[in-house]
C-alpha positions in Angstrom: 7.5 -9.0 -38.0 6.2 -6.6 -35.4 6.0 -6.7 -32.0 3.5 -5.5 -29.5 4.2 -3.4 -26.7 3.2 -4.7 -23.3 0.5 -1.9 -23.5 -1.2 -3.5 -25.8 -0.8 -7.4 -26.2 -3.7 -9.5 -25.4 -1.9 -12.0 -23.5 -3.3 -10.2 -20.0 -6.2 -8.9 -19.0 -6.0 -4.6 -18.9 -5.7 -2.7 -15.9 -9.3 -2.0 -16.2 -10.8 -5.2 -16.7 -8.3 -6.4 -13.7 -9.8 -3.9 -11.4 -13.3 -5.1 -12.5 -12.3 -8.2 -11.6 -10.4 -8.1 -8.5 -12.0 -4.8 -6.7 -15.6 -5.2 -9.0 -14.9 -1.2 -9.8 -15.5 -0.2 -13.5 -12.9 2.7 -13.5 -14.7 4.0 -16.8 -17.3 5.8 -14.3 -14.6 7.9 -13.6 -14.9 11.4 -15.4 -11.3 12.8 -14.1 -13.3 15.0 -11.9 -10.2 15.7 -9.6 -12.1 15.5 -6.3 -9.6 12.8 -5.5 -7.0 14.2 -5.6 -7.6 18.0 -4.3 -8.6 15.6 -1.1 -5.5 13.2 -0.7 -3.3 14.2 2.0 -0.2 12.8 -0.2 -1.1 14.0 -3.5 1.3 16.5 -3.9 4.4 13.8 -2.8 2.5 11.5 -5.9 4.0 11.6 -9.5 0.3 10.4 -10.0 -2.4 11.5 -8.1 -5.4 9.3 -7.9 -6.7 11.2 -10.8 -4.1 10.6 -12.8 -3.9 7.0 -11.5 -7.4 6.4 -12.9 -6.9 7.7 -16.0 -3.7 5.6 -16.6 -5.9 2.5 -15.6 -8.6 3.6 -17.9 -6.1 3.7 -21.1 -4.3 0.9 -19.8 -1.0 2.6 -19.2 0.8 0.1 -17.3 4.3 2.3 -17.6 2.3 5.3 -16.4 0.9 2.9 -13.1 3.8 1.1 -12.5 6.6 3.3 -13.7 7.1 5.3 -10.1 5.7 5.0 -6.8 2.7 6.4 -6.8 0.5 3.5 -5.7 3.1 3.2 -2.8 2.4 6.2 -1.3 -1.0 6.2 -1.0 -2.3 5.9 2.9 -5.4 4.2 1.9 -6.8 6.7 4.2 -9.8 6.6 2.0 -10.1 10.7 2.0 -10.6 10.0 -2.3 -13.0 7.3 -2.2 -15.0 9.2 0.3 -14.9 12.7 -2.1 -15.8 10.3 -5.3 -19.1 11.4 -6.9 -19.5 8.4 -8.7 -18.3 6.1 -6.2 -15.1 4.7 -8.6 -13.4 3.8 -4.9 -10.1 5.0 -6.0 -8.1 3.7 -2.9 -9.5 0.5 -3.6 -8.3 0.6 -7.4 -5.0 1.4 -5.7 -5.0 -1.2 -3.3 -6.0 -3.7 -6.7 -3.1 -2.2 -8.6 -0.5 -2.8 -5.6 -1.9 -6.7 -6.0 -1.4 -6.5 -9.1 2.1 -5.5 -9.1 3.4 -7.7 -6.4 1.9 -10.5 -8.3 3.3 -10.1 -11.4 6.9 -8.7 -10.1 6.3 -5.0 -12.3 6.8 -2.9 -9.6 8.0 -4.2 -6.1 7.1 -2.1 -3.0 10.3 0.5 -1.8 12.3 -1.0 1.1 11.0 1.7 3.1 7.2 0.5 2.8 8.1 -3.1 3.0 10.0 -2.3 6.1 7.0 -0.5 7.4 4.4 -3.5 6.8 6.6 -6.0 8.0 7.7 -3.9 10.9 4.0 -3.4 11.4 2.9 -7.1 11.2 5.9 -7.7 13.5 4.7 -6.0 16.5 0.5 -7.1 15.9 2.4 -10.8 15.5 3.9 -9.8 19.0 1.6 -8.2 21.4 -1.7 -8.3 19.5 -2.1 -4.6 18.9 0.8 -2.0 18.0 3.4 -1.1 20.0 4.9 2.3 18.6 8.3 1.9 20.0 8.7 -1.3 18.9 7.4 -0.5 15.2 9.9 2.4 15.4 12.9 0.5 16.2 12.3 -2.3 13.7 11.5 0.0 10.9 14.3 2.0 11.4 16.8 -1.4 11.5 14.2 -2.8 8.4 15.0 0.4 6.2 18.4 1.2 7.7 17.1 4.8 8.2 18.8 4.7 11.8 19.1 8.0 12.8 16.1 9.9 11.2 13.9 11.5 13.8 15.8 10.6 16.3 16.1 14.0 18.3 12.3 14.1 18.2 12.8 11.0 20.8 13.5 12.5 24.0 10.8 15.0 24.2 7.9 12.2 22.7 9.7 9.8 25.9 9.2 13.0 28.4 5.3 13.6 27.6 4.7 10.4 27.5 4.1 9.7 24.1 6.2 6.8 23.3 5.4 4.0 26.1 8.1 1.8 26.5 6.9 -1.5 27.7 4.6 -3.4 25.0 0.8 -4.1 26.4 -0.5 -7.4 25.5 -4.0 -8.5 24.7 -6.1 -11.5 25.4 -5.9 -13.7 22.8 -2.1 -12.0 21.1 -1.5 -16.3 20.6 -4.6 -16.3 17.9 -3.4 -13.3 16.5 0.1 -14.6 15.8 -1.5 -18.3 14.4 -3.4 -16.2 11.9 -0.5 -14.2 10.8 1.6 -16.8 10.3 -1.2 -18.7 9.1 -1.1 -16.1 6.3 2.3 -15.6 6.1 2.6 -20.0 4.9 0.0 -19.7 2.4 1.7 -16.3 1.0 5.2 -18.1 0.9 3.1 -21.5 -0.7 1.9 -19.0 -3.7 5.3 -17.6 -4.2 4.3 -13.9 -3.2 6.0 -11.9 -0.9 5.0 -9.0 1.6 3.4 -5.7 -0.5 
């Protein structure tokens, strides 16, 4: 008896008809042009360019998508799906992908980018808007990168850059009942933070 690999049983739908589906992108558009990724500020940190992320999602190479962290590093800054002649959105395929794995526990977000969201969420839960010192010091005790950057501190606290009480907004009370709001349903479907 032989086996199938996970590449190609039939039990799932492929990375390409789960884009389709969950971002309505048809990733076959995609003719490797490489505009993408001569745009994306973080290309050269990715294993996988968005280029190369497309074309793993074309063929369906879910140990090319999911085997590094490539779909983690992406900004969704947009730059690719703004350079895309034929409109295949590749942020958005990202952002589909990163569901994708969450859901289905292949390839959990690094502890650095969790710590970042959650950090993140954290201070909009707080104050409304983003309050860089606070982001700062909870991702740095999130990720238990404590002493990174740190010189750069005194200078960014001199100019001004780094204000040091939080500013609240009208309305920060809303913002935290939606957030948690969220936050319940995530925990009811058994997800957890990307």
């Amino acid at each position: 008896m032989t086996t199938q690999s996970p590449e190609t049983r039939r039990d799932r739908p492929t990375l390409s008809e789960h884009v389709r589906r969950a971002a309505g992108i048809n990733v076959a558009t995609c003719y490797q042009c490489g505009k993408c990724s001569a745009g994306c500020p973080m290309g050269r940190e990715m294993p996988l360019p968005p280029h190369d992320i497309m074309r793993a999602v074309i063929n369906n190479r879910r140990d090319r998508v999911f085997g590094d962290e490539s779909i983690w590093l992406c900004l969704t800054c947009e730059t690719c799906s703004a350079r895309c002649p034929n409109d295949c959105d590749p942020a958005r395929v990202i952002d589909a992908l990163r569901e994708l794995a969450v859901s289905e526990g292949v390839s959990p977000s690094p502890r650095n980018v969790r710590a970042f969201h959650q950090a993140f969420l954290d201070q909009i839960k707080f104050s409304g808007r983003l309050f860089e010192v606070g982001l700062v010091l909870d991702y740095k005790l999130r990720s238990g990168d404590l002493f990174k950057d740190v010189a750069n501190a005194p200078a960014m606290l001199v100019r001004g850059k780094l204000p040091v009480k939080p500013a609240r907004i009208a309305g920060h009370g809303d913002v935290r009942r939606i957030i948690e709001a969220c936050e319940r349903e995530r925990t009811a479907a058994g997800g957890e933070l990307a």
